[in-house]
C-alpha positions in Angstrom: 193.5 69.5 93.0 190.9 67.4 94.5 187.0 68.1 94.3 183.9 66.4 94.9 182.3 65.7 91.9 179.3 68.4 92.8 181.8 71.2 92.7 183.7 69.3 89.5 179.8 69.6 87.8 179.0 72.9 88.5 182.4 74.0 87.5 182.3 72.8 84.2 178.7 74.3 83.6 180.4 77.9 84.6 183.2 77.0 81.9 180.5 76.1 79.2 180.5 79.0 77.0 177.0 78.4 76.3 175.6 77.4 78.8 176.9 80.6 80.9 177.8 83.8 78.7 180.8 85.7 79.0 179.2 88.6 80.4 177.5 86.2 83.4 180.7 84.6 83.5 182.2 87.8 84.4 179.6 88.6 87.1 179.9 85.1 88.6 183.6 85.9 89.2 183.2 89.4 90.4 180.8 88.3 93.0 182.9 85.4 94.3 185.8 87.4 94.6 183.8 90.1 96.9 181.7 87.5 99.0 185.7 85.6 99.8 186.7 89.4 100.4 184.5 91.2 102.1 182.5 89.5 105.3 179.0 91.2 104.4 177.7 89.7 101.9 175.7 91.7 98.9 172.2 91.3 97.9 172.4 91.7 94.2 169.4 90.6 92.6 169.9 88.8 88.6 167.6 89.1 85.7 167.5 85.8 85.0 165.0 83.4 85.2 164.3 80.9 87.8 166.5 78.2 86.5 169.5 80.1 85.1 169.5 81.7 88.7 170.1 77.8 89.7 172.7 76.5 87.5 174.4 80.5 88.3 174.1 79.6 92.0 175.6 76.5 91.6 178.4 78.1 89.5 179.2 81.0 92.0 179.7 78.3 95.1 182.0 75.9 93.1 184.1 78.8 92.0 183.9 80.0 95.4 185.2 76.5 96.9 188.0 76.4 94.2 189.3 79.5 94.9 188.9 79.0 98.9 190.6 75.5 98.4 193.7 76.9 96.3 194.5 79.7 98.7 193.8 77.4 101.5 196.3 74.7 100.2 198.8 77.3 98.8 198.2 76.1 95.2 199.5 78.0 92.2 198.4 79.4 89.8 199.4 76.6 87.6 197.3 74.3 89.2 194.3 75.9 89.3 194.8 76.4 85.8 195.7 72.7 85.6 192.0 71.7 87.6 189.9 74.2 85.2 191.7 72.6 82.1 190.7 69.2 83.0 187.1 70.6 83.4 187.1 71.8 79.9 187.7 75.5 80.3 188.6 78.1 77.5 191.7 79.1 77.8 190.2 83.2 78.0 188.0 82.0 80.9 191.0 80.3 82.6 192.8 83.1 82.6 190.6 85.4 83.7 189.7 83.6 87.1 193.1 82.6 87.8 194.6 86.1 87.6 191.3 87.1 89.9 192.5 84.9 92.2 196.3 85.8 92.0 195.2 89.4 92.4 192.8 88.6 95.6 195.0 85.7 96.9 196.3 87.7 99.8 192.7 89.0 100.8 191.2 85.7 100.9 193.8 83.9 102.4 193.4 86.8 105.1 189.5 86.2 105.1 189.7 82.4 105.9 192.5 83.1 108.5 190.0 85.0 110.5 187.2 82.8 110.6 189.2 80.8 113.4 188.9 76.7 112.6 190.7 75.9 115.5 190.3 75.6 118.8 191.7 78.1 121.0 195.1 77.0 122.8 196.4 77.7 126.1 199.2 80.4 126.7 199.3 80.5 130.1 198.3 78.9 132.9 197.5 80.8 136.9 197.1 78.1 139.8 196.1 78.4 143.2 195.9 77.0 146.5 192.5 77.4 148.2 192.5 75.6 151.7 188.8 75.5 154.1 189.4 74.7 157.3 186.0 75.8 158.5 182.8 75.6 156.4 180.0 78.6 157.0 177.7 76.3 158.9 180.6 76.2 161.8 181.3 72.4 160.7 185.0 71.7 160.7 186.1 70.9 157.4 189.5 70.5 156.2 190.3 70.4 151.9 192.2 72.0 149.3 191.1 73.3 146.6 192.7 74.3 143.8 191.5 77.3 141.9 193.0 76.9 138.0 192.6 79.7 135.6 193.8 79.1 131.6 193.9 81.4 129.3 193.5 80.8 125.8 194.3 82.9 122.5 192.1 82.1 119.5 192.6 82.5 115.8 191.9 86.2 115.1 194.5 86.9 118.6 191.6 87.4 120.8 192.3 86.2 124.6 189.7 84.4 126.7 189.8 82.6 129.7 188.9 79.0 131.5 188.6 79.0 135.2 187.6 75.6 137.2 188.3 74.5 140.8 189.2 70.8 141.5 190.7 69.1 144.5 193.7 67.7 144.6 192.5 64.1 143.4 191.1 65.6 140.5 193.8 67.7 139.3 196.1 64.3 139.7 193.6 63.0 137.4 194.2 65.7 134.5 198.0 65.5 134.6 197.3 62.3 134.1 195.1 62.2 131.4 197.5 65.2 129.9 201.0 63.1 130.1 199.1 60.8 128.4 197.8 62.8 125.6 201.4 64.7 125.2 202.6 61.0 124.8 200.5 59.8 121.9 201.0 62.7 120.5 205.3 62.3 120.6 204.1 59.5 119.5 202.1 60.1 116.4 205.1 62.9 115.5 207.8 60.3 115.6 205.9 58.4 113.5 205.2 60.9 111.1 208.6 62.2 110.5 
């Protein structure tokens, strides 16, 4: 598993038996495992001194990317066990936060599925055809306008809406520039497969 060489630091200070006892150790995993769980986060305050709160800090947020990065990536067990070796873990503390995370795996993966990183996409699409023959100031005018409404689902299956009005010009313009876009994009998959 890949990792900047931040989170590759701080996770071999929280592996350093010395460095970080077992019983901080312990907290340090407890309290990642509830602020990937639970959406509010807790306001624990530690006994320790100004720079062991640091180097714990630093500890709690690269345990906190690991474990975020394995269940985003659908990485066993075995690898994370793999990535902690390499950073000189005891086997006891390997152990412990890999079955933390095997236990939790669902909750987080559940967690990071509602925070929504994409974009929402369109699921439907209403159209129509506005025509002016007469403007209010007794002018004649004569134009379509076309009244487009999308509507979108996001991550968490929440709906939304877009709704624009364009003449017809304009809306030959977007086809356009969407045939275009669903080509490179046939495009990029042929080339992918």
């Amino acid at each position: 598993m890949e990792l900047s060489q931040e989170v590759s630091s701080a996770l071999r200070l929280a592996g350093n038996t010395k460095r970080v006892p077992a019983e901080k150790f312990q907290e340090i995993v407890e309290l990642v495992i509830e602020s990937l769980v639970i959406a509010e986060k807790s306001t624990e305050k530690s006994s320790a001194n100004s720079n062991s709160l640091g180097e714990l800090n630093c500890c709690h947020v690269a345990l906190a990317t690991l474990f975020a990065e394995a269940v985003r990536r659908s990485h066993p067990k075995s690898v994370v066990a793999t990535t902690l070796e390499g950073l000189d873990w005891s086997e006891d503390r390997i152990d412990k936060a890999a079955s933390k995370l095997e236990s939790h795996r669902q909750q987080i993966r559940n967690q990071l599925a509602a925070i929504g990183t994409f974009p929402p996409h369109i699921v439907d699409i209403d159209w129509k055809l506005d025509y002016h023959v007469k403007s209010s100031s007794g002018a004649r005018t004569i134009g379509a306008q076309y009244l487009i409404t999308l509507y979108t689902e996001e991550g968490g299956g929440q709906r939304g809406e877009v709704t624009f009005t364009c003449s017809q010009s304009e809306l030959t313009q977007l086809l356009t520039k969407l045939r275009q876009a669903t080509r490179v994009m046939q495009k990029y998959a042929s080339s992918q497969a």
